[in-house]
C-alpha positions as a printed Julia matrix, in Angstrom:
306×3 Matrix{Float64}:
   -1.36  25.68  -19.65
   -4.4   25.91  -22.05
   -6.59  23.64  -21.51
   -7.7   23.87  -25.79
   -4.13  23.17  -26.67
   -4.7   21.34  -30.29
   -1.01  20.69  -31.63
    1.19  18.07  -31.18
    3.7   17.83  -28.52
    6.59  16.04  -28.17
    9.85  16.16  -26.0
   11.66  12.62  -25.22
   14.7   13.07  -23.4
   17.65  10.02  -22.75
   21.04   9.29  -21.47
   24.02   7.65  -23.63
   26.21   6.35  -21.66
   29.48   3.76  -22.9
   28.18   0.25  -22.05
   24.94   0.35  -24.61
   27.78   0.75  -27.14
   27.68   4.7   -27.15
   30.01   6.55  -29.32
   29.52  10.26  -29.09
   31.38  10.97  -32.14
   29.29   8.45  -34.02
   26.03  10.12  -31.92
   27.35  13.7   -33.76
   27.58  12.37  -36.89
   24.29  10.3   -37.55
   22.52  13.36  -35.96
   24.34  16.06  -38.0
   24.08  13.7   -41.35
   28.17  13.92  -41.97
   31.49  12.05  -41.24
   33.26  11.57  -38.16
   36.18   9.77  -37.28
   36.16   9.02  -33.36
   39.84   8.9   -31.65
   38.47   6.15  -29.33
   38.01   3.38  -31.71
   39.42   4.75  -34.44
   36.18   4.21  -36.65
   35.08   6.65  -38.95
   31.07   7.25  -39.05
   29.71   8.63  -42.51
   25.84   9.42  -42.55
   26.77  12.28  -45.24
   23.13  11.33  -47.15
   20.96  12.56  -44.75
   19.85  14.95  -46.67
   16.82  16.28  -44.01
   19.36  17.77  -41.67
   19.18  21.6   -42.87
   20.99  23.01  -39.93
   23.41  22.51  -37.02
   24.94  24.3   -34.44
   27.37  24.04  -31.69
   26.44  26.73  -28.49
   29.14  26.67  -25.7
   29.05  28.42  -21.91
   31.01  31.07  -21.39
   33.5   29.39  -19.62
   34.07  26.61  -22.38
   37.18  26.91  -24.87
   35.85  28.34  -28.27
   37.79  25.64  -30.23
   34.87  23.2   -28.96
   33.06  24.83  -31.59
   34.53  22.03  -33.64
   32.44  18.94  -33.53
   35.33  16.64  -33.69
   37.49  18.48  -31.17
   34.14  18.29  -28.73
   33.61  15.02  -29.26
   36.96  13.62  -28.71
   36.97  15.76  -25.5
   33.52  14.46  -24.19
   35.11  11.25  -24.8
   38.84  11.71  -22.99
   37.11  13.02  -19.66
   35.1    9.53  -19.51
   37.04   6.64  -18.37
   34.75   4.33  -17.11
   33.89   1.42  -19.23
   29.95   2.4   -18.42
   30.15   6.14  -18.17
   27.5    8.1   -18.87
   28.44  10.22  -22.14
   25.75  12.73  -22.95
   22.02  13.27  -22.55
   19.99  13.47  -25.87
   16.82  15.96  -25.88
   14.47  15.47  -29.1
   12.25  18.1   -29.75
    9.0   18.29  -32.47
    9.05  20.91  -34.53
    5.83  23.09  -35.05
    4.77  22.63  -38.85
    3.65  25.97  -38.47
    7.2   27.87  -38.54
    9.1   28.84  -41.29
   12.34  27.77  -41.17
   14.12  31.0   -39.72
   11.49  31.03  -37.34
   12.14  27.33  -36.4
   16.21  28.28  -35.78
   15.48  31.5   -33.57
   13.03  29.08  -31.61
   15.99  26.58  -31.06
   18.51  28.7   -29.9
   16.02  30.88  -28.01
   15.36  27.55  -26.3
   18.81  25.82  -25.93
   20.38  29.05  -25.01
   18.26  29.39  -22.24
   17.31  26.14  -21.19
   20.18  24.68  -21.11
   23.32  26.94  -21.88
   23.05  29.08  -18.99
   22.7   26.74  -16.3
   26.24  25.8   -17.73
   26.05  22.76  -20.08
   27.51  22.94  -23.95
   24.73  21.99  -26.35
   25.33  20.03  -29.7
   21.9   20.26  -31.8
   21.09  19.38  -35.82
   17.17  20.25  -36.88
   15.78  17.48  -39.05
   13.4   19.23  -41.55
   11.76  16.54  -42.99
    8.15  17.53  -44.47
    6.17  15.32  -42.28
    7.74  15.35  -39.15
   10.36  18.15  -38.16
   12.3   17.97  -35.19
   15.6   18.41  -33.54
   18.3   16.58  -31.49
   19.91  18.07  -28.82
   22.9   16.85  -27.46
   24.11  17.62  -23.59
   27.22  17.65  -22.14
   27.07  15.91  -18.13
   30.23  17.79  -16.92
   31.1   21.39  -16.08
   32.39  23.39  -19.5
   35.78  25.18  -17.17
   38.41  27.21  -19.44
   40.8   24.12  -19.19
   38.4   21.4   -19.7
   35.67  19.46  -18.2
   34.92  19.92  -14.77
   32.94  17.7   -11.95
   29.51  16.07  -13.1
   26.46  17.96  -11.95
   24.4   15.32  -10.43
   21.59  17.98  -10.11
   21.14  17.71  -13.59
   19.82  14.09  -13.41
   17.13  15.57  -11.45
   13.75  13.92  -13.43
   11.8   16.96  -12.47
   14.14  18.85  -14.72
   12.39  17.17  -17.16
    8.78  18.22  -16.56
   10.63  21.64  -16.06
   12.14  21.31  -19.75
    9.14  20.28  -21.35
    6.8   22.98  -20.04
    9.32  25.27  -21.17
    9.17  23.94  -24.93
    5.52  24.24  -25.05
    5.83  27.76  -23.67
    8.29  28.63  -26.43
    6.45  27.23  -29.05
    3.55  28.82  -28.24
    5.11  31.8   -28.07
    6.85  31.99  -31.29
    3.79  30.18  -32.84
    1.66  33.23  -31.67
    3.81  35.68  -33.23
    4.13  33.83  -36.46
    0.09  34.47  -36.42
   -0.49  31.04  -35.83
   -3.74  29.3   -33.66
   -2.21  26.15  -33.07
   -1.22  25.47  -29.18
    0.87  22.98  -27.03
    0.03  21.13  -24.08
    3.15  19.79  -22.33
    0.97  17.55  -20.3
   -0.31  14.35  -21.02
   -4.36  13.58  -21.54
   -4.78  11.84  -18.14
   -3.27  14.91  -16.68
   -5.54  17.35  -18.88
   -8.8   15.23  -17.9
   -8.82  14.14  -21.25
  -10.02  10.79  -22.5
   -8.12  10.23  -25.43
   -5.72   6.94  -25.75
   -1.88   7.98  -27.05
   -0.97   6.87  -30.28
    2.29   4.98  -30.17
    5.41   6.59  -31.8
    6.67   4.19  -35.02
    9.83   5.34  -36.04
   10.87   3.96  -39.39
   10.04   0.46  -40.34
   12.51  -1.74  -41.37
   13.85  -5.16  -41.5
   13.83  -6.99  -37.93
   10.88  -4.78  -36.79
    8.89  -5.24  -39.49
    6.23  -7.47  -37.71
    6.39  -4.97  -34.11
    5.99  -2.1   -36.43
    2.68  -3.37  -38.25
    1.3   -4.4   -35.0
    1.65  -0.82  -33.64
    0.66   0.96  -36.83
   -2.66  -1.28  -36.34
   -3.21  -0.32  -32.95
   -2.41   3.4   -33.82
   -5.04   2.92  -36.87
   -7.69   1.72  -33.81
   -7.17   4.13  -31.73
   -7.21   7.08  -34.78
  -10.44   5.16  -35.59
  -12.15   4.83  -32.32
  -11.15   9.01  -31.69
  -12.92   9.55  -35.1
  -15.88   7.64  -33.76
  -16.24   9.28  -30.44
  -15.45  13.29  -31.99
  -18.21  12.09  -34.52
  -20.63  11.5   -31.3
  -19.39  14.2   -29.58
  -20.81  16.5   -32.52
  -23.68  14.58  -32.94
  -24.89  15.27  -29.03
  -23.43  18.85  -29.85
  -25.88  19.09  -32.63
  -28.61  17.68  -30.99
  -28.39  20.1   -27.89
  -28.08  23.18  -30.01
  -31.34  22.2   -32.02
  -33.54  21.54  -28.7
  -31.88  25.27  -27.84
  -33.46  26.62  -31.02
  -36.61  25.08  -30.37
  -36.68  26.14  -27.2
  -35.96  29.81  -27.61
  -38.71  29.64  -30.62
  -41.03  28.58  -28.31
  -40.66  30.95  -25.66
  -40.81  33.39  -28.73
  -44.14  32.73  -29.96
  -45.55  32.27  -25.86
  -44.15  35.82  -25.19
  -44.97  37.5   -28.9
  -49.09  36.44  -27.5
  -48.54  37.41  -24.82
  -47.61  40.79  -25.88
  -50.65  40.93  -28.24
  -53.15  40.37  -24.92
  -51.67  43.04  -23.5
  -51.81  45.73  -26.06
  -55.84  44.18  -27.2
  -57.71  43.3   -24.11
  -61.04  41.96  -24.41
  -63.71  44.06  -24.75
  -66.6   42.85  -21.79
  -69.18  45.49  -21.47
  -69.98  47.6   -18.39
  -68.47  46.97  -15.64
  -70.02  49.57  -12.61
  -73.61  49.4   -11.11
  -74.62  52.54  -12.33
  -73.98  51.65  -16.47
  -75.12  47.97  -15.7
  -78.73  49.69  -14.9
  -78.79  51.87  -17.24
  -78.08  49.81  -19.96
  -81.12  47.56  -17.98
  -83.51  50.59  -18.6
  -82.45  51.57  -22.42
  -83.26  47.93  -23.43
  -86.57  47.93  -21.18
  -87.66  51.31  -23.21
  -86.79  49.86  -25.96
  -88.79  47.04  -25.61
  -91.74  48.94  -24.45
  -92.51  51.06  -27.66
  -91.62  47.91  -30.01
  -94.65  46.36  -28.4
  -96.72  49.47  -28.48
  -96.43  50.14  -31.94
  -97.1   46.42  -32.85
 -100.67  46.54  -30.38
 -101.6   49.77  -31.95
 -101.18  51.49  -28.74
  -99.92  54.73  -29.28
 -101.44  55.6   -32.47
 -103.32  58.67  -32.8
């Protein structure tokens, strides 16, 4: 995976099982942002003003009954073939959006993922994308059982496998990269943490939405999260400072060796001019002078004259 990944990535991935106080058609209906009634308790769930949830979809196996399609039929289903007081119910994947996508781009990503992710290995996926400006993202919701023609089949313990999730999350990042780089986008995922990229960079802590009874938990981790933000600032603003620093002793270095090679270029095309250099021109030049010498004196004695 690239190792200059500079986006965001995020993939959390749970189980929902009956003795938290799971209700799958409640689970549909806060996640879809509409109004279920589930046949188990008889409660109806309304979250109709969610207004961020700007698409859902239903994808079934082959082998599952089209009438599943219905959310209400599916979960009422889900919830008949579970009759343990603690069964396990569904798995929930959440998924962050890339910013970068436009929204049909964002819904062929999804069900290119879902489709082949998990839809072909034979589980019926439930998912609603939450477009909200800040933070998009989607939940996906998994059946545990075998989708037959007549119903739920066996659980598929193989699907509790945890390296499925490593598996699922590399395939995200893969996908959003991919439909990121045909969108024309430079932005990149890293499914893997920091540690595991060699990194030193401290996680921020998710916050989720603050409200009454974790008021006090939530301003403690903002703080930390405004720390560590300010500590990263600090150490990127070193980290360009050295950066700077190196690239200037570069430039004075290369100026230097500039200037030593420019003289010595000029030596070489001027060399210094020393005289004669063999026997023969050394003596001569010996003699001229001597002659020269000679008739200065004679004409300043009077020798010479006629």
């Amino acid at each position: 995976m690239n190792q200059t990944a500079n986006g965001l990535f995020h993939l959390d991935c749970k189980v929902h099982s009956r003795s938290s106080g799971a209700d799958v058609a409640k689970l549909m209906a806060y996640r879809g942002g509409s109004s279920m009634v589930s046949t188990r308790t008889g409660s109806r769930h309304t979250y109709s003003r969610k207004k961020e949830v700007t698409y859902s979809a239903v994808i079934l196996p082959p082998t599952a009954p089209p009438e599943w399609r219905d959310r209400c039929v599916l979960a009422d289903t889900i919830e008949a073939a579970e009759t343990r007081k603690d069964s396990q119910l569904v798995r929930e994947v959440e998924v962050a959006i890339p910013k970068e996508l436009d929204f049909d781009q964002q819904i062929r990503l999804l069900h290119h993922f879902v489709t082949r992710t998990f839809v072909v290995h034979g589980m019926l996926a439930s998912f609603d994308l939450h477009n909200k400006p800040s933070n998009p993202h989607c939940h996906i919701l998994l059946t545990m059982r075998l989708a037959t023609p007549t119903g739920f089949g066996p659980k598929i313990t193989s699907w509790n496998n945890r390296n499925l999730v490593e598996e699922w999350r590399k395939r995200w990042a893969r996908a959003c990269n991919a439909a990121m780089r045909l969108a024309g986008s430079t932005t990149r995922l890293d499914h893997r943490s920091y540690a595991r990229r060699g990194l030193d960079i401290k996680p921020t802590v998710h916050l989720g939405t603050r409200r009454e009874g974790f008021a006090e938990k939530w301003d403690a981790r903002a703080e930390g999260n405004e720390l560590i933000m300010g500590r990263r600032h600090i150490r990127d603003a070193r980290a360009k400072h050295r950066q700077i620093e190196q690239e200037l002793e570069r430039n004075q270095q290369e100026l230097l060796n500039a200037v030593v090679q420019e003289s010595r270029d000029a030596m070489v095309r001027k060399p210094l001019q020393h005289g004669p250099t063999t026997t023969r021109q050394r003596h001569q030049g010996k003699a001229k002078t001597k002659a020269v010498t000679t008739k200065a004196t004679a004409e300043t004695s009077g020798y010479g004259s006629p």
